[in-house]
N, C-alpha and C positions, 0 to 999 in steps of 0.2 A: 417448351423445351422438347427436342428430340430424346428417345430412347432407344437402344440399340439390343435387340434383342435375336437369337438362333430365327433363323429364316423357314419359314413354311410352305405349302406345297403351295398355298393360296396367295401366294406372293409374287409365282412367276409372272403372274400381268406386268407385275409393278417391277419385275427387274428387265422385261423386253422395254416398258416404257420408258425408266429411266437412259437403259444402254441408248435407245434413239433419241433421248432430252439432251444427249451429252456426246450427242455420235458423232461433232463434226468437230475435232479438236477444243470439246470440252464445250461447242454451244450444240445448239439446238439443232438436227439433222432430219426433221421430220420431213419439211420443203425438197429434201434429197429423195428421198426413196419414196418410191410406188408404192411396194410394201412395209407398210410399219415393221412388221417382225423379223424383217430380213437381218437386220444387224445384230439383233440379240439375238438370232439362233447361233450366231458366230461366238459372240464375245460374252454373254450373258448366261444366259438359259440353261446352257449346258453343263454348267458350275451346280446351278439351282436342284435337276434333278440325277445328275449322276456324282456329285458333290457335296450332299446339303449341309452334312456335320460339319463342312468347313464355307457355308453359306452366314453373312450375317446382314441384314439391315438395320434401318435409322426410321424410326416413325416417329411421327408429329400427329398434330390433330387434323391434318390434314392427307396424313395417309403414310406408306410408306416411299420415303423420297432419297435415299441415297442405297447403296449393301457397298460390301468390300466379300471379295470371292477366291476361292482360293483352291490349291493341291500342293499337295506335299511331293508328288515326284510328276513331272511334267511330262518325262516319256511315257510311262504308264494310264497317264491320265490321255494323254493323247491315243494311244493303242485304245483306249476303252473310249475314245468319242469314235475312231474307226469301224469299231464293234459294234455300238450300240446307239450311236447320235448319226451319222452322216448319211447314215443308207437312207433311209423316210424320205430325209430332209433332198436328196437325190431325188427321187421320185416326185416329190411336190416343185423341186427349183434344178429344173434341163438345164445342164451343162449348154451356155450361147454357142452360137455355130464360130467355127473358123477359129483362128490366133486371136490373142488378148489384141483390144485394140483400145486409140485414145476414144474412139467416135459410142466407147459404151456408156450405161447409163448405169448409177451407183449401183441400184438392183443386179444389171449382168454383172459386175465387177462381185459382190458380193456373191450369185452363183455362185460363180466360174470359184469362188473359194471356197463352198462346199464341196465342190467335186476335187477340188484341190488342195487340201487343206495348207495352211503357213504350219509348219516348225522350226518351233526357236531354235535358232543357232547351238551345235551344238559346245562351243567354248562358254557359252551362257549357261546352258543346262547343267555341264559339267562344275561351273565354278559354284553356281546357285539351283540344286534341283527344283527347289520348290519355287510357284511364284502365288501371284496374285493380280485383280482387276480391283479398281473400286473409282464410284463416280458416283456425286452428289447434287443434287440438283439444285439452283443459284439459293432458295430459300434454305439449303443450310449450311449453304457455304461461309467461310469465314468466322466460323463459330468454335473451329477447335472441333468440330466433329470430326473429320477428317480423320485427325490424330486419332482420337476414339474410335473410330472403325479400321482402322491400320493395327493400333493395338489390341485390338480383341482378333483378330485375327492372326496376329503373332503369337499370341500366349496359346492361341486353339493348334498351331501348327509345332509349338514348340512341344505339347500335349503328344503329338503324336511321332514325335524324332524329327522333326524335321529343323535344320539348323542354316540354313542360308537361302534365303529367297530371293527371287526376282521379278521387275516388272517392264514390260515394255511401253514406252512413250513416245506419242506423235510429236514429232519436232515440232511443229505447231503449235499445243499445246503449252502455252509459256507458263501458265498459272498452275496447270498443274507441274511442270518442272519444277518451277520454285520451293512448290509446297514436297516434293521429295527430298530433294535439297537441303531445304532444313531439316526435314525431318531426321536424316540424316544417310539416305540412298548415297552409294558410292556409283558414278556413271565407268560404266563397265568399258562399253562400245555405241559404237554408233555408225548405221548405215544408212541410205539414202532418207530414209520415211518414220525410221526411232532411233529412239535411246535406248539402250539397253542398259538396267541398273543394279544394281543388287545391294543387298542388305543381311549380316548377322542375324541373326533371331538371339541366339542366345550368346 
């Protein structure tokens, strides 16, 4: 049995590896990208070391294979990946030449998102400040872990005022749609590439 425990500094491997285990609408995205690291400095990592009190993963005996990650105000959190995450990660991944094109390759498409960061809609932010990530890897899926890292993550967000969260999802994605669904995410909005959802805490 998995155990879900506060997340430590020596875990960022394990949360770039997972974010790429689960990078392609929830399979495996490693055969996509050149750089392994490239997707987790996006959607992972950044949670890990500018976030950690609201960092949690799932460990088994074979290591740690799911987290659920989180912030309590998502503008703020984004000002402070501006500050303190993007510049580096600029310098090590050159902005590709010329306008976004179809002919790029996941790597430049991820780039070209550092230098340009996504923020969420702001009828999203507004309705739900807070949000959250969370991805498991197939051996602990279907076990109700899920749930247990969703809600250790709620009760840590509610800890700190925070009272309505949200998450973005690939259309694609179906398995995890469903698994929000039940759980009980209300689908907010949706534009061409997510869903946008949100959820009560308290």
């Amino acid at each position: 049995m998995a155990t879900i425990r506060p997340f430590r500094a020596e875990d960022l491997p394990a949360l770039y590896d997972i974010c790429l285990r689960t990078g392609d609408s929830g399979q495996d995205a490693s055969h996509l990208y050149a750089d392994p690291r490239i997707i987790g400095e996006i959607y992972a990592a950044p949670y890990g070391v500018l976030q950690p009190d609201l960092a949690f993963v799932a460990e088994d005996e074979q290591g740690v294979a799911a987290y659920v990650l989180g912030t309590p105000d998502t503008r703020a959190f984004e000002a402070r990946q501006e500050a303190e995450w993007w510049p580096r990660l600029r310098t090590v991944h050159p902005e590709p030449p010329g306008p976004p094109s179809r002919a790029w390759t996941r790597d430049q498409w991820r780039a070209y998102q550092i230098h340009h960061p996504f923020t969420v809609p702001r009828a999203v932010v507004e309705a739900a400040p807070a949000h959250l990530h969370i991805n498991l890897l197939p051996r602990l899926q279907g076990q109700g872990m899920g749930q247990a890292l969703v809600a250790t993550l709620l009760a840590a967000l509610a800890e700190v005022g925070a009272r309505r969260v949200h998450l973005g999802c690939d259309t694609g994605n179906h398995r995890a749609l469903r698994f929000y669904d039940i759980y009980g995410f209300q689908r907010f909005d949706e534009d061409r590439n997510t869903v946008w959802m949100t959820l009560d805490i308290v």
